[in-house]
C-alpha positions in Angstrom: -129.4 5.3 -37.7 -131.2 6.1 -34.2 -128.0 6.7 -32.3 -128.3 10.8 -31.7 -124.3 11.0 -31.3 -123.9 8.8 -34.4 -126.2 11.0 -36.7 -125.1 14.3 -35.8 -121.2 13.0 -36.0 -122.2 11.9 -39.4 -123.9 15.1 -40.9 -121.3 17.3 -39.8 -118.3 17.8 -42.3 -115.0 18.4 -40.8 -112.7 20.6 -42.8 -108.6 20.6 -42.0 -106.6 23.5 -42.0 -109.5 26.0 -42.0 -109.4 29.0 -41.5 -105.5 28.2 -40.4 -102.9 25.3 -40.5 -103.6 23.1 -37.5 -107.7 23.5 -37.3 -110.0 20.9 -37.4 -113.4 23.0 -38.9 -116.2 21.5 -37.6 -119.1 22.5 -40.0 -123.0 22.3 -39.1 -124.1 23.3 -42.3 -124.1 19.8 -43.9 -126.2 19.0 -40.5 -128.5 22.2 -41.2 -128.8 20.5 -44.9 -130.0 17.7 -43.7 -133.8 17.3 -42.7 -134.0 14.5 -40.0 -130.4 15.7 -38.3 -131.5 19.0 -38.2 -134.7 18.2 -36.3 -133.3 15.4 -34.8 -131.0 18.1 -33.2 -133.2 21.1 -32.3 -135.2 19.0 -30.8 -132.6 17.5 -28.2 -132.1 21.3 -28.0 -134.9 22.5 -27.1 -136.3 19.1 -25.0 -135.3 20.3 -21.7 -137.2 23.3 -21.6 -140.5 22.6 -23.0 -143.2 23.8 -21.2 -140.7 26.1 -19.2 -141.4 29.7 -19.5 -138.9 30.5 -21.9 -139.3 34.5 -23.1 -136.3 34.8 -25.8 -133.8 32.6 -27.8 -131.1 34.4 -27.9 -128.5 33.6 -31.1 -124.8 34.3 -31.8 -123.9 35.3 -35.3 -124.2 33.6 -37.3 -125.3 29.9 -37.1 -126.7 31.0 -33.7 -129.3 32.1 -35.9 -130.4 29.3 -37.8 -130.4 27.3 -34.7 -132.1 29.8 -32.6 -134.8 30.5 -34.7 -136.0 26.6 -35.2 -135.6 26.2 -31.2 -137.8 30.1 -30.5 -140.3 28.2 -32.8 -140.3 24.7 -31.1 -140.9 27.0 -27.5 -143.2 29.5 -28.7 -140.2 31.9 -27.9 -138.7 35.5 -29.6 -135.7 35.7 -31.3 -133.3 38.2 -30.4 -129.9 38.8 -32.7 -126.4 38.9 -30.8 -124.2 40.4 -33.7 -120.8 42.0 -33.9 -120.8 45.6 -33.3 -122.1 47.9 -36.8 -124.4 45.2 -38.0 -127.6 46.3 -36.1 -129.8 49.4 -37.1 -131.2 50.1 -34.0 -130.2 51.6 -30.3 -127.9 48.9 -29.1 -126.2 48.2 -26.1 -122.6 46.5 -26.9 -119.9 44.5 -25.0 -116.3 43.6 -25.4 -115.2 39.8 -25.6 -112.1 37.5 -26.0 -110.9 36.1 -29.5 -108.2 33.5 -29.8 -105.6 36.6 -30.5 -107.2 40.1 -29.5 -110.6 41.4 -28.4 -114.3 42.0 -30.8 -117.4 43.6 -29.5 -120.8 42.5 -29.7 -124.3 44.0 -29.6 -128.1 43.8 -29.6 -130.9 45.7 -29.6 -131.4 48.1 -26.5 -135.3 46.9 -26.3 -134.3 42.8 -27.4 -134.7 41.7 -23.8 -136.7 42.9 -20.9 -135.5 42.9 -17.0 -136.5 39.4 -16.1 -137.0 37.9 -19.3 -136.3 34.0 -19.4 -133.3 34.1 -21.9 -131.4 30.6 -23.7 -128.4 31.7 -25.6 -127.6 29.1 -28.2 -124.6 28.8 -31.1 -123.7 26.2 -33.2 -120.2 25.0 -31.3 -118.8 25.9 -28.0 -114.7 26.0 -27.9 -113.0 28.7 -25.8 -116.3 30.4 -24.6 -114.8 33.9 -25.3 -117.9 34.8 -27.5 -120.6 33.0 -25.3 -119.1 34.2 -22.2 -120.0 37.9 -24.1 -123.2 37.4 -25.1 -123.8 36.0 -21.2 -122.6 39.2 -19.9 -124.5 41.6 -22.6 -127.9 39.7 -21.6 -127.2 39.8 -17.9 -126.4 43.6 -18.5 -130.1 44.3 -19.9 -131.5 41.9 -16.8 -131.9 38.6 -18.5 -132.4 35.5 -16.3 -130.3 33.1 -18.2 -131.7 29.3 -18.0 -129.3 27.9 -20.2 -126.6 27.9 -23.3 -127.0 25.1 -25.9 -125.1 24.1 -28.7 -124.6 21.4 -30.8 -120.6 20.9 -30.4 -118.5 21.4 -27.4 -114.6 21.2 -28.0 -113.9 20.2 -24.0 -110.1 20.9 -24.5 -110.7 24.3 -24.9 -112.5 24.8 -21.7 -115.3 27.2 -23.0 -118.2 24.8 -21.3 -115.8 25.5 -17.6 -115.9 29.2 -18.1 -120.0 29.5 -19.0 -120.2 27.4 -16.3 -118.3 29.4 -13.6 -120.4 32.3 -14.7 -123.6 29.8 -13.1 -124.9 29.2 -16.6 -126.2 25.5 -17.5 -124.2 24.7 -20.6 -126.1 22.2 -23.0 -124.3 20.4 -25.6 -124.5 17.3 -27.7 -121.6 16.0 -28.9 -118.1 16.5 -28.4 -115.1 16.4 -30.1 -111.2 16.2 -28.6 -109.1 18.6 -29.3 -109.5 21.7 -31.3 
């Protein structure tokens, strides 16, 4: 199978009614499971920015992490942790973002990112964009230049790839799927 769309479509598991009646769960850990899909897709990832100057992967809990730390590898990159707020031991600067039905915060590190710094946020599926559009504003509060947000998924219908975008941040993504 050569087709990128095809394999990565065909390593991820969809799961119905999860984590409510209605939802179509669209899991990456069967793609994380699997050697060439997983390369196959940090590399598309990462691709458009080798030989940038790219300071710091930035990853959302939690598959953000798993992802983020394969593409700081590929780009010679740091790592820095975007978690939800009590997780981190360390000085941290937080910010407040939309869920589906209320509002979560999430933090980093104070000292994760310098004024400057070359930043690519990355997570595993885009949908409404309430969580990326947080972690975009929490890096851009420390003084991260933000080249660009990747993921693997992007649910279009929920219009979270719009919202990063109308905050002028290049959204990345590789496949899609309708609906939610």
């Amino acid at each position: 199978m050569s087709n990128l769309t095809d394999e990565l479509e065909a390593s991820i598991r969809t799961i119905k009614d999860y984590p409510k009646p209605g939802i179509l769960f669209r899991d990456i850990t069967t793609l994380l499971g699997q050697p060439r899909a997983f390369r196959r897709a940090v590399d598309e990832l990462v691709h458009p920015y080798a030989g940038q100057q790219i300071s710091k992967i930035a990853g959302i809990e939690a598959r953000g992490f798993i992802l983020g730390g394969a593409m700081a590898h590929q780009l010679s990159a740091g790592f820095v942790p975007i978690r939800k707020k009590g997780k981190l031991p360390h000085e941290t600067v937080r910010v407040a973002y939309s869920l589906e039905y209320g509002v979560d915060e999430m933090e980093m590190h104070k000292d994760a990112v310098k004024e400057g710094e070359s930043v690519i946020l990355v997570d595993d599926l885009i949908a409404t964009g309430g969580t990326a559009e947080g972690a975009v504003k929490l890096l851009r509060q420390m003084g991260a230049n933000i080249v660009a947000a990747c993921f693997v998924i992007d649910l279009p219908d929920l219009g979270g790839r719009r919202k990063l975008e109308d905050l002028g941040v290049q959204v990345r993504t590789l496949i899609e799927y309708p609906g939610h």
